[in-house]
C-alpha positions in Angstrom: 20.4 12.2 32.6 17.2 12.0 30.6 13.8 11.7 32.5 11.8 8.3 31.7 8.4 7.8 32.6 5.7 5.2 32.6 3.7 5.1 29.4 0.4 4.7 31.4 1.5 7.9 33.1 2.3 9.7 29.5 0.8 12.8 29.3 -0.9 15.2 26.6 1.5 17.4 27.3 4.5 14.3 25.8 2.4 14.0 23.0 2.3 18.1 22.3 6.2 18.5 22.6 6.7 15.9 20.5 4.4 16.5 17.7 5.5 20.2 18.0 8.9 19.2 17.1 8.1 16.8 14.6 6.1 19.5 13.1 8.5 21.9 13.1 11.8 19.8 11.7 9.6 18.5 9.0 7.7 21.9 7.5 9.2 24.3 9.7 6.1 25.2 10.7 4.8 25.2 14.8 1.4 23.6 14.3 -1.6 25.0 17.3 -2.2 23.1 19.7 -5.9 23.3 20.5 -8.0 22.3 23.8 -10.6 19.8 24.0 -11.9 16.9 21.8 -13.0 17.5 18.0 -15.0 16.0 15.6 -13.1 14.2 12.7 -13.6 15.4 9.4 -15.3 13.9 6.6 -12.5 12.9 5.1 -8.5 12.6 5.4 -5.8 10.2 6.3 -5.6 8.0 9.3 -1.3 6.7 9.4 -0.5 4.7 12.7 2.5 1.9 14.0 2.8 0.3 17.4 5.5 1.2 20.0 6.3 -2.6 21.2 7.9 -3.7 24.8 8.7 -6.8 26.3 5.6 -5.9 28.4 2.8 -4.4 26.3 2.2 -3.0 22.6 0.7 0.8 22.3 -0.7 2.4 18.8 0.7 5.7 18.4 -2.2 6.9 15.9 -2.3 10.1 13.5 -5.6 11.1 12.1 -5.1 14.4 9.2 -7.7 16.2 7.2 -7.4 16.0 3.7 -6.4 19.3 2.9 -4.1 19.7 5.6 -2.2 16.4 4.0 -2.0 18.0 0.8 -0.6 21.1 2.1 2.2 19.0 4.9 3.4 16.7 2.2 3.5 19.4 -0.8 5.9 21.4 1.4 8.1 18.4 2.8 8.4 17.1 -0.8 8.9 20.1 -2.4 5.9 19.6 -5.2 3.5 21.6 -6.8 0.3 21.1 -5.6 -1.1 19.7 -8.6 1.7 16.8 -8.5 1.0 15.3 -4.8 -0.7 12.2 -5.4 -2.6 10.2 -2.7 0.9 7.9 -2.4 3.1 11.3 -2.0 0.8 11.3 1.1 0.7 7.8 2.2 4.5 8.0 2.0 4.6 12.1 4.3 2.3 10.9 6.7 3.9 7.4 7.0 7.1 9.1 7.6 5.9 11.8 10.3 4.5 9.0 12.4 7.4 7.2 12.5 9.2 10.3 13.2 6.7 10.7 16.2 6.6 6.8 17.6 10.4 7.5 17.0 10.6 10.5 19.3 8.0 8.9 21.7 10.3 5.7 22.7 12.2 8.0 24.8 9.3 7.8 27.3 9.1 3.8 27.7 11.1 2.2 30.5 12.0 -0.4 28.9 14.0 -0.9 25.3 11.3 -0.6 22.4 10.7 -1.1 18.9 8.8 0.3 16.1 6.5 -1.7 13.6 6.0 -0.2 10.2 3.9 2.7 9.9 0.4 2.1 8.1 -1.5 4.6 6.4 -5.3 4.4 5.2 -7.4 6.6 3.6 -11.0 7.9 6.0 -13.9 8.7 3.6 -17.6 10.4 5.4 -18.6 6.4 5.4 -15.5 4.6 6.4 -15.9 3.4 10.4 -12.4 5.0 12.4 -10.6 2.1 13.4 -10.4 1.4 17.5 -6.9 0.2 19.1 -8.0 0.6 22.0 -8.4 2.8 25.1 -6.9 6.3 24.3 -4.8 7.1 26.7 -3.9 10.3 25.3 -4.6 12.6 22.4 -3.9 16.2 21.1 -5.2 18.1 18.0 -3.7 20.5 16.3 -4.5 23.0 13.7 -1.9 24.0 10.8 -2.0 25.5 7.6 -5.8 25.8 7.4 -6.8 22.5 8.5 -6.6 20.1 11.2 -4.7 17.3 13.1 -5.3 14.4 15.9 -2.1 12.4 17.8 -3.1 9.9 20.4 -1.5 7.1 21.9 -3.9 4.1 22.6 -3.4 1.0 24.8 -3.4 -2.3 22.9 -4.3 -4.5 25.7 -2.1 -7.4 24.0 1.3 -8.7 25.4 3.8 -9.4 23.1 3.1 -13.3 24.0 -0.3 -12.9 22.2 1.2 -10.5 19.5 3.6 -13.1 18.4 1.4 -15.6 19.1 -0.8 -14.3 16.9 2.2 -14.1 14.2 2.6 -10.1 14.2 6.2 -9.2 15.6 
């Protein structure tokens, strides 16, 4: 019998496994885990969807450095790294998050959906959008560059959500 838990009990440690596995299906590659907070780089890829409840809707968020990207979604797609374009990217990190929120709905209670993944491109002057209190976040490093997971509270019921006219 599989183990659920409360998602305002999840813990880093959910969010490691998981993006460990996603990782390694994907690229066949174990990404490091590393300790602490980290500042976001200049510039990369910011990919997120919502994990949505009869009860409450969570952001599962993916923040990746540019190079990183370019390197992840060159080896999932099998390209040459002079033929990933910024939508070969879009597409690799929309798919890994919704392989991650995917994983992650083990953890909820209660039955859960997925919304569809979004993925935006972060320049030096573009603000980091907020969804919320983090209530948990890992970073990783692989292939040279690094990566940020966190699941954030939305603090919106899906009365308001639909209310508001998103599902």
């Amino acid at each position: 019998m599989q183990r659920r838990i409360m998602v305002s009990r999840f813990s880093e440690r959910h969010l490691v496994h998981t993006t460990l596995k996603v990782c390694g299906e994907l690229i066949g590659e174990t990404p490091t885990p590393l300790s602490g907070e980290h500042d976001i780089a200049e510039e990369g890829f910011i990919s997120g969807l919502e994990i949505v409840n009869s009860l409450s809707r969570h952001h599962i968020g993916l923040f990746c450095e540019r190079g990183a990207a370019h390197r992840t979604t060159q080896k999932i797609f099998a390209l040459d790294a002079g033929a990933v374009s910024e939508d070969d990217i879009r597409d690799c990190l929309g798919e890994v998050i919704n392989l991650i929120g995917g994983y992650l709905q083990q953890y909820f209670h209660q039955e859960t959906m997925l919304t569809a993944p979004t993925v935006s491109t972060i320049h030096h002057d573009t603000p980091v959008p907020s969804h919320g209190p983090i209530l948990c976040q890992a970073w990783f490093t692989v292939d040279g560059g690094s990566f940020n997971v966190w699941i954030s509270d939305q603090h919106t019921t899906v009365a308001q959500a639909t209310a508001e006219g998103t599902p």
